[in-house]
C-alpha positions in Angstrom: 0.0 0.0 0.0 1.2 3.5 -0.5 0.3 6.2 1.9 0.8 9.8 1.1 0.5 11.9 4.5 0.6 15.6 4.8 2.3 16.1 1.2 3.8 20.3 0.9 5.6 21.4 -1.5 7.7 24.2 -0.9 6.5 27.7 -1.9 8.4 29.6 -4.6 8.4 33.5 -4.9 5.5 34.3 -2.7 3.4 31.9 -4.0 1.0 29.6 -2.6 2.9 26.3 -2.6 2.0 23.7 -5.0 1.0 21.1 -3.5 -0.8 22.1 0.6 -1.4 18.9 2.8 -2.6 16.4 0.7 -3.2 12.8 2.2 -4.6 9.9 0.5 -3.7 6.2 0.2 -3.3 3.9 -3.2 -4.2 0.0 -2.3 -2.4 -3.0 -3.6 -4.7 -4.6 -6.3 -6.0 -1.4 -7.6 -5.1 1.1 -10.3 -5.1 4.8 -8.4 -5.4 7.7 -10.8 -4.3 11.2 -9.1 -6.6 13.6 -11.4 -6.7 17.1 -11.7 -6.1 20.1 -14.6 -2.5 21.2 -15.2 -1.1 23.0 -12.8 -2.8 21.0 -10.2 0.2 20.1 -8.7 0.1 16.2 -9.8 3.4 15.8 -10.8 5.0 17.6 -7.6 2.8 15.4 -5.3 4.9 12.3 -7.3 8.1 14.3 -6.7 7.3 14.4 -3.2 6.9 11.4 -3.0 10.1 10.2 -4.2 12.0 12.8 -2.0 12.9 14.8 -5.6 10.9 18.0 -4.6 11.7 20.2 -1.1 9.1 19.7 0.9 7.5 18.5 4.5 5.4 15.4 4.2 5.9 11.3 4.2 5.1 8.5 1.9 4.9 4.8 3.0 5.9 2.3 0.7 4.4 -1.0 2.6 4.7 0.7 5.4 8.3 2.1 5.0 9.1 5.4 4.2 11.4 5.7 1.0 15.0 6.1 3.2 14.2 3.1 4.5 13.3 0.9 1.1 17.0 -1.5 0.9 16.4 -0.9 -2.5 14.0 1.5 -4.3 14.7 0.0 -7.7 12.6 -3.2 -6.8 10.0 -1.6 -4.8 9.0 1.2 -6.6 9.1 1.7 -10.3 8.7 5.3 -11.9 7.8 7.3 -15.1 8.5 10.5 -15.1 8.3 12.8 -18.5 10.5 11.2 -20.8 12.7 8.4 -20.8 16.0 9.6 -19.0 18.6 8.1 -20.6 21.9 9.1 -23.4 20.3 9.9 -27.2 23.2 7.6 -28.5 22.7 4.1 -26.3 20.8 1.5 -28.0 17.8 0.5 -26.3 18.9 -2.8 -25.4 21.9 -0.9 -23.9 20.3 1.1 -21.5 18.1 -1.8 -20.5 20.9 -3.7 -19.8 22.5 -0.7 -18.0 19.7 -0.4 -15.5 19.9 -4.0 -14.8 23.0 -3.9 -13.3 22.1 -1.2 -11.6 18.6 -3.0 -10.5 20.8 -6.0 -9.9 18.7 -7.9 -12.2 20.0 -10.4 -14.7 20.8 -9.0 -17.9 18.4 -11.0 -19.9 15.9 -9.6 -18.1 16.1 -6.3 -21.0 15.4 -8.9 -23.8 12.4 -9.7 -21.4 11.2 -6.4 -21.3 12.0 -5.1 -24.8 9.7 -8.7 -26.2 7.0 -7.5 -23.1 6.6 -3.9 -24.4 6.8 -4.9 -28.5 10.6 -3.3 -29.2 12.4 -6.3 -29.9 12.6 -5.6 -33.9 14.0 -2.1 -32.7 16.4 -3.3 -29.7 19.6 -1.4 -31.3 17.6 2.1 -32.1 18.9 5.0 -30.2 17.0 6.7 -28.2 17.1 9.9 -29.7 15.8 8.4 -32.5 12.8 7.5 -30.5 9.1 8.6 -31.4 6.6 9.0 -28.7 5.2 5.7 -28.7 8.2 3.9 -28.4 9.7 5.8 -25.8 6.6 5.2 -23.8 7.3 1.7 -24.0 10.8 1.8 -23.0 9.7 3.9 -20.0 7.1 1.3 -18.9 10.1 -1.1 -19.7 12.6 0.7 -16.8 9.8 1.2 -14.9 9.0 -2.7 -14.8 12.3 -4.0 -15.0 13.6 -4.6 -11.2 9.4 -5.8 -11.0 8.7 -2.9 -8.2 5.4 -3.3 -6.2 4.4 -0.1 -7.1 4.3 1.6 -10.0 3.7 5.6 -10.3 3.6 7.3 -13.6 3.4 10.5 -15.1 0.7 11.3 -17.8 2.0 7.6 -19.1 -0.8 7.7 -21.7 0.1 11.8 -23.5 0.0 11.7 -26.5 -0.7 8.4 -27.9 -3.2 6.2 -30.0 -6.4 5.3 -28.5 -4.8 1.6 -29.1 -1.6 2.6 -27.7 -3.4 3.8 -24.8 -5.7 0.4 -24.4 -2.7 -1.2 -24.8 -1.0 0.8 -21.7 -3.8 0.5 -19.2 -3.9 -3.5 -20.1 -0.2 -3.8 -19.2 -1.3 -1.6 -15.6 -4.1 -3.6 -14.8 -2.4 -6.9 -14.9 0.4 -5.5 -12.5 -2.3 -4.5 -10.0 -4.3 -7.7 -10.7 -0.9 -9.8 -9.5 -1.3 -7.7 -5.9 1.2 -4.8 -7.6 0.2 -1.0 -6.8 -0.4 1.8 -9.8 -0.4 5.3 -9.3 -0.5 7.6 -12.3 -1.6 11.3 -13.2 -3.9 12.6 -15.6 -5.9 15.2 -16.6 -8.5 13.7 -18.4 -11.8 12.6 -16.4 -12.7 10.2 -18.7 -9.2 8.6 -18.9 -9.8 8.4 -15.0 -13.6 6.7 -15.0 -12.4 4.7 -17.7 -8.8 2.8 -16.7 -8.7 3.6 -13.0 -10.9 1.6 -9.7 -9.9 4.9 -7.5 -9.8 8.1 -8.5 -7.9 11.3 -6.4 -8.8 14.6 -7.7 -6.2 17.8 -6.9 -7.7 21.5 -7.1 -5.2 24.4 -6.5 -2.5 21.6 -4.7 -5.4 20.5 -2.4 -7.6 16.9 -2.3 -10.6 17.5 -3.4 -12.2 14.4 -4.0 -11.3 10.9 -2.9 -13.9 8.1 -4.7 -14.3 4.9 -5.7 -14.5 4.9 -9.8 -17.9 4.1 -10.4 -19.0 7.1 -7.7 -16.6 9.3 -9.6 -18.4 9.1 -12.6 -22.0 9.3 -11.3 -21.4 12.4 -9.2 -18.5 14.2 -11.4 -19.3 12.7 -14.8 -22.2 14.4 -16.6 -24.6 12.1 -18.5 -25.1 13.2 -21.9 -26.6 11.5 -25.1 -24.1 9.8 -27.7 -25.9 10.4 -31.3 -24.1 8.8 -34.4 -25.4 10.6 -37.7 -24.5 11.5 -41.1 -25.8 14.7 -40.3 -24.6 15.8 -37.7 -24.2 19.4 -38.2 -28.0 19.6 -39.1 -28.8 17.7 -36.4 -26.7 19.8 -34.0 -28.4 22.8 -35.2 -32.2 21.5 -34.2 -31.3 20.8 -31.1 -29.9 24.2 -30.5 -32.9 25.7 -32.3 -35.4 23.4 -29.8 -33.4 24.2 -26.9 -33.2 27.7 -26.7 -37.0 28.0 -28.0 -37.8 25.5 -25.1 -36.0 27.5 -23.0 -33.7 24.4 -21.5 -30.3 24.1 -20.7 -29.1 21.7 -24.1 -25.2 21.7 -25.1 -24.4 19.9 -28.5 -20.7 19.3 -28.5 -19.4 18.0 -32.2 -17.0 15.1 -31.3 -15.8 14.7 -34.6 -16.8 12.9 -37.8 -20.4 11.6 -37.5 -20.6 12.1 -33.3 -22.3 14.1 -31.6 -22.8 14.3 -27.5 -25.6 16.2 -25.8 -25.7 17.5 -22.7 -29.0 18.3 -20.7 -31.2 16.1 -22.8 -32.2 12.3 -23.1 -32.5 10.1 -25.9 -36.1 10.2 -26.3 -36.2 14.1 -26.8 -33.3 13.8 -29.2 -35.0 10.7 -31.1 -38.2 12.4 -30.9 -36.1 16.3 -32.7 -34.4 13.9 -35.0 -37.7 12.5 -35.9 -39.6 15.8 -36.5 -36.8 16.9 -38.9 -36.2 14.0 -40.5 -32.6 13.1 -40.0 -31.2 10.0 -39.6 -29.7 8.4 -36.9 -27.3 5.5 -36.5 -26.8 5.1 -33.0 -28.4 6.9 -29.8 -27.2 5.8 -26.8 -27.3 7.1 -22.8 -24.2 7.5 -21.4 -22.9 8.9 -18.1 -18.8 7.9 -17.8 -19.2 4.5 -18.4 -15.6 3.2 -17.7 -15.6 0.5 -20.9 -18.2 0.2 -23.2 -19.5 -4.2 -22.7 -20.2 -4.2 -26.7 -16.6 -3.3 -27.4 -14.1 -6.3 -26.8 -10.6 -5.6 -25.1 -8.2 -4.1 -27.2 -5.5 -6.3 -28.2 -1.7 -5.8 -27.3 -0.7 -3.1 -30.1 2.3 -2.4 -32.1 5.1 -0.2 -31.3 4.1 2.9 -31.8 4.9 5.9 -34.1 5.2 9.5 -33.6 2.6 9.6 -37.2 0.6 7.3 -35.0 0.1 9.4 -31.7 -3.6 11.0 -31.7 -4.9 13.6 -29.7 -8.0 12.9 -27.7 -11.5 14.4 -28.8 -11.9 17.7 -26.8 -13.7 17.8 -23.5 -17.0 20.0 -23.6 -16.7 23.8 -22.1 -18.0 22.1 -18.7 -15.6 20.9 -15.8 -15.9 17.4 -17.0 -17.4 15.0 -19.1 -17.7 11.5 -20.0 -15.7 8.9 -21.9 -16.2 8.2 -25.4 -16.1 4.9 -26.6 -13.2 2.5 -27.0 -12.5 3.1 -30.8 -9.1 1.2 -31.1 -9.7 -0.5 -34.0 -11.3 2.3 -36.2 -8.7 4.6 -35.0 -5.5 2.9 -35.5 -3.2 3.5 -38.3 -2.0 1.4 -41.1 1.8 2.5 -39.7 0.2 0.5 -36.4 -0.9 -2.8 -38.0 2.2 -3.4 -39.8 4.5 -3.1 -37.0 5.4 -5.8 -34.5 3.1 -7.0 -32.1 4.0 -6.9 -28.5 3.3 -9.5 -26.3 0.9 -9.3 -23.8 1.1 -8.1 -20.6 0.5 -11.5 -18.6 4.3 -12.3 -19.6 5.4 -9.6 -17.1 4.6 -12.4 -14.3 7.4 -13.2 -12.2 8.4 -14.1 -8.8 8.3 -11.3 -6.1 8.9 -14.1 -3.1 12.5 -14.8 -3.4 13.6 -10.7 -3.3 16.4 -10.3 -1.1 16.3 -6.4 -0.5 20.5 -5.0 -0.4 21.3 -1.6 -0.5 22.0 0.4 -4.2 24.3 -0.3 -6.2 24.1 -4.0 -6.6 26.3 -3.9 -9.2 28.1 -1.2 -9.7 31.0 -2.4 -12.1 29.0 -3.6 -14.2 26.8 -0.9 -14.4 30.1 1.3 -15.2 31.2 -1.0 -17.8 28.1 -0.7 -19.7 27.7 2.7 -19.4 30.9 3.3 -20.7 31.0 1.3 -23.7 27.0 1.8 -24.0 28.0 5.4 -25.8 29.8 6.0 -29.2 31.7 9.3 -27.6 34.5 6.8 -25.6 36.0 5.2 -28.6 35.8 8.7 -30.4 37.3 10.0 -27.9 39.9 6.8 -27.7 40.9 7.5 -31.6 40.9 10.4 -31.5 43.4 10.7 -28.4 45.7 7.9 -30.6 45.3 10.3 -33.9 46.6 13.5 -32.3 49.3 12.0 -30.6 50.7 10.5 -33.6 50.6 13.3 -35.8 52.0 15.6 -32.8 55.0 12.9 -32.5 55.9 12.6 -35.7 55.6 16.6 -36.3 58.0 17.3 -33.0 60.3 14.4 -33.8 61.4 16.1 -37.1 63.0 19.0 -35.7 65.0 16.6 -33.5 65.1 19.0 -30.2 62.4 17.1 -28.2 63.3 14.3 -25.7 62.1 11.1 -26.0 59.6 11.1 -23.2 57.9 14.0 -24.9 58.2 12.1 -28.2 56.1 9.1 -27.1 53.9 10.8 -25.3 52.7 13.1 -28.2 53.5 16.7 -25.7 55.1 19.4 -27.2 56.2 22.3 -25.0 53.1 24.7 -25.8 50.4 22.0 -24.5 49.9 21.5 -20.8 49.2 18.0 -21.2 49.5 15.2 -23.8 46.7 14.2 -25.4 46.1 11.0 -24.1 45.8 12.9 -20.6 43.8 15.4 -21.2 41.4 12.5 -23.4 41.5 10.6 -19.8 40.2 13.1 -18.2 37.5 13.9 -20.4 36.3 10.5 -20.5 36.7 10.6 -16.8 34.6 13.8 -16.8 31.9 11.9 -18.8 31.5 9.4 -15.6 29.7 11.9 -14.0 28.6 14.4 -16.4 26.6 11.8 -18.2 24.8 11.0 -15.2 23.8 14.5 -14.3 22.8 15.2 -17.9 21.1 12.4 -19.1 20.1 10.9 -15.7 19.6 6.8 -15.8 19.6 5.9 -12.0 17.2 8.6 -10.6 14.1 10.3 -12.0 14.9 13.7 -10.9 17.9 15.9 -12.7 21.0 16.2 -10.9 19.9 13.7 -8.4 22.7 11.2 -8.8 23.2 8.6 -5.3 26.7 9.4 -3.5 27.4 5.9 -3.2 30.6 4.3 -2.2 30.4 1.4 -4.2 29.3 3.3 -7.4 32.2 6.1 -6.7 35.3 3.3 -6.2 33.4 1.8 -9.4 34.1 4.9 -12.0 37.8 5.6 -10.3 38.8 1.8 -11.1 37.1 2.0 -14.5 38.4 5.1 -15.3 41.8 4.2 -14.3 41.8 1.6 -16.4 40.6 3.4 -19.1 43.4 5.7 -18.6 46.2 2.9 -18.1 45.1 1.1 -21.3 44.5 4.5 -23.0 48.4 5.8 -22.1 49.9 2.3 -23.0 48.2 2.5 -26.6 49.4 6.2 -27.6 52.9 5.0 -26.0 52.7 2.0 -28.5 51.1 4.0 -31.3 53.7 6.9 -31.3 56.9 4.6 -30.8 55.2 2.4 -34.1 55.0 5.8 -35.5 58.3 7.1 -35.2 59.8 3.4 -36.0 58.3 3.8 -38.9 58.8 7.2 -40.3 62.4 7.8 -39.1 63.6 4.5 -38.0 64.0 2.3 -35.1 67.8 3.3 -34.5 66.7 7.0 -33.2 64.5 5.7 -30.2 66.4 3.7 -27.4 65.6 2.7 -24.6 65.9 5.1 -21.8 67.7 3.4 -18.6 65.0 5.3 -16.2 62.2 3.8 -18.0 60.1 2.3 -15.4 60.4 6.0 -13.9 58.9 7.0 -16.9 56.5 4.5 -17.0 55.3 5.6 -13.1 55.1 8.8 -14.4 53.1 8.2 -17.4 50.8 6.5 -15.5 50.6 8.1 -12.8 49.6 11.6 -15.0 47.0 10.0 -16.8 45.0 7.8 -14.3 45.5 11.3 -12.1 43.9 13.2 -14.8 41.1 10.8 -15.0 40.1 10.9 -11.5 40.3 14.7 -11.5 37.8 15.2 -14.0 35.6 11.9 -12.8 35.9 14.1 -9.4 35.5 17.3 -11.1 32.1 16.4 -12.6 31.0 14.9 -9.6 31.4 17.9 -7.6 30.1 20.3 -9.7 27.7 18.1 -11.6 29.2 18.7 -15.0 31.4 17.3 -17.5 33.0 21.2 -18.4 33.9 21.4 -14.6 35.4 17.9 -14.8 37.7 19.2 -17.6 38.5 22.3 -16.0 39.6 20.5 -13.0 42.2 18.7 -15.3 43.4 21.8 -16.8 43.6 22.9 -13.6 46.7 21.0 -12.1 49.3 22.1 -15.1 48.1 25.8 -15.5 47.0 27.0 -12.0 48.2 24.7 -9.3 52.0 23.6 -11.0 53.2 26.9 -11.4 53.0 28.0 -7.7 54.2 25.0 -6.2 57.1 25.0 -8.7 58.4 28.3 -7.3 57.5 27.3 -3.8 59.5 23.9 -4.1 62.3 25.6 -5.6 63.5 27.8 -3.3 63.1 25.2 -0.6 66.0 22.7 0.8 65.7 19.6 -0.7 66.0 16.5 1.8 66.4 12.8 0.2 64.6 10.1 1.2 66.4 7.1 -0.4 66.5 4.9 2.7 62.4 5.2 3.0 61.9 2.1 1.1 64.2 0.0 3.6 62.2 1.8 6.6 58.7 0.9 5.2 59.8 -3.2 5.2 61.2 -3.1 8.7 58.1 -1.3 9.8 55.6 -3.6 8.0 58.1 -6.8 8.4 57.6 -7.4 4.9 60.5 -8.6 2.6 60.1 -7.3 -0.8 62.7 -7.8 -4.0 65.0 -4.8 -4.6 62.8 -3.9 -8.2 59.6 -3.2 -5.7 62.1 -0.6 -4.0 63.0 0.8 -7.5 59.5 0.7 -8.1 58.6 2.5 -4.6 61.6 5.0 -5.2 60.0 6.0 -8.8 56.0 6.4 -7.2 58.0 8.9 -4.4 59.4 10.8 -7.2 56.3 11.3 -9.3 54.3 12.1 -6.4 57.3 14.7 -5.6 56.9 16.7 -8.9 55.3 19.9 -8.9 52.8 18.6 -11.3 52.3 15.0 -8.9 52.0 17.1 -5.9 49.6 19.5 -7.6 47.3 16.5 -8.7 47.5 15.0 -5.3 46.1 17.9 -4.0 43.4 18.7 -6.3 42.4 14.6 -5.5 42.3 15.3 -2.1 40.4 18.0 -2.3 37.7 17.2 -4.5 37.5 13.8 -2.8 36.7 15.9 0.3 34.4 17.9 -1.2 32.2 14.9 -3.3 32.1 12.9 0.8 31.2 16.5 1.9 28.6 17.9 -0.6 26.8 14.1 -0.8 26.0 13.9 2.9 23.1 16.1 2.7 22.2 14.4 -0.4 19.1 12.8 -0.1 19.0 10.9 -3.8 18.5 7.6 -3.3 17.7 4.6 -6.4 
């Protein structure tokens, strides 16, 4: 069960807040709809709900409020607006992303995508994505870790009248397994027709809690379906007969051949149409009926098209009025019948009795791993990184001034770092950034869980990424020069594992600066800037300080560190140990150190008031 207590948004700008005490529950077994006009503050009453909007007020979740879910993912599962998510991953990819994330089995997106109809469209992009599809893939996320509850956003705007059949048959079945379903709309009839409860928000406030079937007889009016081929005609006589009569009679044109009359009953429309000889096709008393017993249940539909999406007949000028008539099949387009069909929505059954709730991330490496390769930018960035360095190595070895080090490493003297560092970091900035922008574990922007598992996660990817990225210019730039001028003009430098420390040790740096960077300031550019950072504002200072300061040597502190730890270790790991000291010793090593430290501090810092939680 889900129990909204004292829900309050916080007011903005000396204005009334948005949503003002509102209290309702949404059973297990039932589909809730939270109705009200825009503006009514439905979707800040969700984002209250999921601790994404400031505010006072507490949902249960089962009886536990949201901090205290293990794991959100498989309890609750949410639409909100669009499908968050990069415009460049496949959706099989971000399917697969999020279960890792959900801790889910990876087959379970194959599941999903063959549940919702997508799986002639897996490797689509999502910017590619009309409406109807990204519907789907929404409902997909939202169903994939198989949450109890289920609250959406306006889940049905914008699409097909069989999209929309199709939609409410998926959300019935969860509730009719024992699941809970909470959505918004604005459209009365939507409500009478799909939901068994119906809330109703005026101004931020409850103002009506009722069972379906008393929504529609007390908020509904009754009104008087007429099907003719003259409708216009016939709307005039009753306009004429009304206002002659003297009674209150609104003719509303619904479109085509329909009509719907307000104030009126079918024997005084029968008995107008009669007296002016028009015919009639169909006359019929109607006052919300939620689904119309003549018309059989829509079948699963197609993935859907943006040609496909339909805009629902307008409402009359009055504060509500009833549902027209299930019309799936007249209605849908040939762009409809001809694509796949989805299975139906029994196959989401699984079981919810073996759930062992664990904290968020389950599994975070994985989740990384995906991620990164998910997106076409890393391998750009990866080539790239190789092309630049080459050409820059093979331009600065001509002049024959620049020492090897800087030769394999692509840096000429103008640059404050190589390539493959500064591409490190920017993939490292992308870690973060990618999650603020295109949010995939949250609903809300910039909400993005401060977890210690997902943090130690994107530093070992990224150093990795960094490691195998410097060891492939390295490899590219020596193949380079080998080849262009010869292998007898590059030998091997006698300080080369040194080198190699300090090779390695600037680009994984680099990479964990801008990972920390965007993480900190919830942007990829600040990532990067933090990189540029260490070699242009940090380096210089220290430089000067270091310089005019007495230099001490600490050669013996290898020996020291095995008689403290009582560890015997070959005399290489001492070379090794000597070569780390050195490269931390460096202006530009001690520089980075520092900026790791401090943005370190300040991501534990700025994430302990963080309430985000997936």
């Amino acid at each position: 069960m889900l129990q909204a207590i004292g829900l309050t948004s916080t007011p903005r700008r000396d204005r009334p807040p948005a949503v003002e005490d509102l209290t309702f529950e949404a059973r297990p077994g039932t589909v809730t709809a939270l109705l009200g006009p825009a503006g009514a503050g439905k979707t800040t009453a969700l984002r209250l709900m999921l601790q994404l909007e400031p505010g006072r007020g507490i949902t249960y979740f089962r009886g536990r409020p949201l901090h205290r879910v293990a794991h959100p993912a498989r309890e609750i599962g949410v639409l909100l607006g669009d499908v968050p998510g990069h415009p460049s991953r496949t959706l099989r990819g971000q399917l697969r992303m999020l279960c890792a994330a959900a801790g889910v089995p990876g087959a379970r997106a194959d599941d999903m995508l063959q549940v919702v109809g997508l799986t002639g469209v897996h490797d689509q992009r999502i910017g590619t994505l009309p409406l109807g599809m990204d519907r789907r893939l929404g409902l997909a996320s939202a169903l994939l870790g198989d949450p109890h509850t289920l609250l959406l956003d306006e889940p049905a705007a914008g699409l097909s009248v069989r999209e929309s059949a199709w939609l409410y048959d998926i959300l019935r079945t969860h509730a009719d397994e024992g699941g809970t379903v909470l959505y918004t709309t604005t459209d009365p009839k939507d409500a009478a027709r799909n939901a068994d409860r119906v809330v109703t928000l005026v101004g931020g406030r409850l103002a009506a809690d009722q069972d379906a079937t008393d929504f529609a007889r007390t908020r509904l009016r009754p009104r008087v379906a007429v099907r003719t081929p003259h409708a216009a005609r016939l709307a005039a006589v009753l306009t004429q007969e009304s206002r002659a009569a003297r009674r209150p009679v609104e003719v509303v044109a619904e479109g085509g051949n329909r009509l719907s009359v307000y104030g009126s009953d079918c024997a005084s429309v029968g008995e107008s149409a009669f007296r002016n000889g028009v015919l009639i096709h169909q006359l019929a008393d109607e006052t919300g009926d939620t689904r119309p017993s003549a018309q059989p249940p829509a079948p699963a539909p197609p993935a859907a098209d943006a040609s496909t999406a339909a805009t629902p007949a307008s409402d009359p000028p009055a504060s509500a009025a009833s549902p027209a008539p299930n019309t799936a099949a007249a209605e849908s387009s040939p762009a409809d019948r001809k694509a796949p069909q989805a299975q139906s929505a029994p196959a989401l059954r699984t079981s919810r009795s073996h759930r062992t709730p664990r904290r968020s991330p389950l599994r975070p490496l994985r989740y990384e791993i995906r991620r990164l390769l998910g997106v076409p930018s890393t391998p750009l960035v990866a080539v790239g990184v190789l092309l630049v360095s080459v050409t820059l190595a093979v331009l600065l070895a001509r002049s024959g001034r620049t020492a090897l080090p800087a030769l394999l490493a692509g840096w000429p003297g103008i640059s404050p770092l190589p390539p493959a560092a500064l591409g490190a970091g920017l993939l490292g900035a992308f870690s973060f950034g990618e999650e603020y922008r295109y949010p995939a574990l949250t609903t809300g922007r910039g909400t993005v869980p401060r977890r210690l598992g997902l943090l130690l996660a994107k530093l070992a990817v990224s150093a990795a990424v960094g490691a195998v990225l410097a060891v492939l210019v390295v490899l590219a730039d020596l193949e380079a020069l080998r080849f262009v001028y010869g292998g007898d003009l590059i030998p091997v430098p006698p300080n080369w594992p040194t080198l190699c420390a300090n090779w390695l040790g600037l680009v994984v740096g680099c990479a964990w600066a801008g990972l920390l960077g965007a993480g900190v300031f919830r942007a990829a550019a600040a990532g990067v800037a933090a990189v540029l950072a260490v070699p242009v504002v940090f380096a210089p200072p220290l430089q000067r300080v270091l310089a005019g300061v007495p230099r001490r040597t600490v050669s013996g502190l290898p020996a020291r560190l095995r008689e403290f730890a009582s560890v015997e270790w070959s005399s290489a790991a001492d070379r090794w140990v000597m070569g780390a000291l050195r490269v931390v010793g460096q202006p530009v090593g001690v520089a980075l150190a520092l900026t790791l430290t401090v943005l370190l501090c300040a991501y534990v810092l700025t994430g302990r008031h963080s309430r985000a939680r997936w």
